[in-house]
Every structure is written in C-alpha cells, then in structure tokens.
C-alpha positions, 0 to 999 in steps of 0.5 A: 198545672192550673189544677195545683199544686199550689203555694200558699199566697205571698206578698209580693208588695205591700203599700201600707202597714199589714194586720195579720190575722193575730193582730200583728201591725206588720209595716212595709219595708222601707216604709210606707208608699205615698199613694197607699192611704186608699189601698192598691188593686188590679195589678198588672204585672211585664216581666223583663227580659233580664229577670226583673219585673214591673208592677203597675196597679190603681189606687185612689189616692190623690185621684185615680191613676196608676201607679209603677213599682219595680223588683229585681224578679217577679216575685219581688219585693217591689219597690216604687219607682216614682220618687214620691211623685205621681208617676202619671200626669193624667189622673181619673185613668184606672185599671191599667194593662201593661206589656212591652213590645218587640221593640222594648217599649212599655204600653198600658190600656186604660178604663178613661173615666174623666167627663166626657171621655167616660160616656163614650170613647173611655178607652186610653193609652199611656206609652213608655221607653223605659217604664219609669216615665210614662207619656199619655195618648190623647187618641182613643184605643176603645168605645163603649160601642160593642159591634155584634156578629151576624151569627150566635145567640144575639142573631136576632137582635134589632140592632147590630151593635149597642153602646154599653153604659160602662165598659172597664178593666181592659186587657189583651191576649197577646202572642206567644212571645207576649210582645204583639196584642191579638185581642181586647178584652174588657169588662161591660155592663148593659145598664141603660145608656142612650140608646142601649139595645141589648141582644135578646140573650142579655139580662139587664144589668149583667155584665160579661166581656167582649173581644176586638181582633186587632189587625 
C-alpha cells in the first residue's frame, strides 16, 4: 500500500565512497564508478522480463549525459555496464526516462539542453536494442511549447498556448503492461521567455507539469 508500511532506504548503487552519519568512509564494491566525481541523480529504473534490471540516471561529470548501470534484480547491486566509457555519444542530455517496449527495445526522453536546442525543440531521444549500446534521435520528441484547452481555469487566457522558458525532467504514463506511452509529463517553468503568455491562474516563476496524449 502507498500508505506503508514501509522498509527502511537501502542502497541500491553507490557510485563513489559513502560517510555514514558516524563518519565511517564506506567504499563501493568493486571500486568507485568513472562518472561518480559530481554525484548521480534522477534514476530511472526497466525491470526485465527475466527479473533483472536497468538503472539509468544523470551525472555531471564529463558533461551532462546519462549513465546505465546493470543488477541481476531490481533491488540491485548494480553495476556499470559502460567499460568505463561514456555510454552515450551525445552529451549536454539529462534527466532521462527509460522503458522497453513490446517489441523488447529500450527508449529514453531526455531534457536536450545543447545551444539552440534548449531554447526551443529541447525534448530527445535516445533508443537501444539491448540497452548496453544506445543510439541518439536527431527528431525532436517535445517543445517548449505548451498548447492549452479551451476549457478550465486558463479559459480566459489571451493566448491558447505559450513557450515555456524551461521545460525538463520528462516522463510517461505508460499502459498496464508498462510497455506503450500513454502520456507525457514534464516539468516547466513560466519565467519569461520571448513571447511567454502565461494564463491568467499562473504565477510568475512557478513551475507545475503538463501532459500530451500520445496517439
């Protein structure tokens, strides 16, 4: 149930020596992971069919970009599955979202951050057959620009849509088998950015999410 009980928090994957609260230096086993000098986040986890699983992430070392790790289980240890290489070609990509579909292949969304591409069409896409080696999409899978509906509290808005200054961390409501995207999620902010209209309900600065039905 959401409402617990729940376990205690256990590491699932530790990227670079730990501190315990008692000052203990715990290292990782098998030694530290190449990309772990600026820290992990945002994990994004694909449970396979055979019980083990991937876990993907960003980290800021060496440039944005993500990163794969590998476990016999979900609950790990993982392990990285790069060879001490960077697993993915294109850099200044971050807060990815992993899932594998009926097909078996591996897809991630990802916040596009590089030049141009971040003041506009900053949605990627990267693909895989088997998870380990990853091919990037030059098409863009989202805008900065959010289209409203005619109805509910934006209904008197002067514009029926608006380019968000940033819009990041994407995700997806996917189907019951968790194999077919249903809708995207993502992160926005309303500062101020070319020709920002924000609906009358929207606070300057705030940020909240949005959804796209996808057909």
């Amino acid at each position: 149930s959401p409402h617990g009980p729940w376990s205690e928090p256990t590491v699932i994957y530790q990227a670079s020596d730990y501190t315990e609260p008692n000052g203990t230096v715990v290292p990782p086993p098998g030694g530290a992971e190449w990309y772990s000098a600026l820290g992990i986040d945002n994990p994004t986890l694909v449970i396979l069919r055979n019980g083990s699983a991937l876990l993907s992430g960003r980290t800021c070392t060496r440039t944005e970009h993500p990163w794969i790790a590998s476990a016999a289980r979900w609950s790990g240890p993982f392990r990285s599955i790069d060879g001490n290489q960077q697993p993915f070609a294109q850099t200044n990509v971050e807060d990815p979202f992993m899932w594998q579909d009926s097909r078996g292949h591996f897809h991630m969304l990802h916040h596009w951050q590089s030049g141009d591409r971040n003041a506009g069409p900053n949605g990627g896409h990267s693909f895989s057959r088997d998870g380990v080696r990853w091919l990037f999409s030059n098409a863009t899978a989202y805008t900065k620009n959010i289209s409203w509906t005619a109805t509910g509290p934006n209904a008197n808005n002067t514009e029926p849509w608006t380019v968000m200054a940033r819009r990041e961390r994407p995700g997806l409501l996917l189907d019951a088998k968790w194999e077919s995207p249903l809708a995207l999620f993502s992160a926005v902010a309303a500062h101020t950015w070319r020709r920002n209209v924000l609906p009358r309900w929207a606070e300057a600065h705030q940020s909240y999410g949005t959804s796209l039905p996808l057909r």
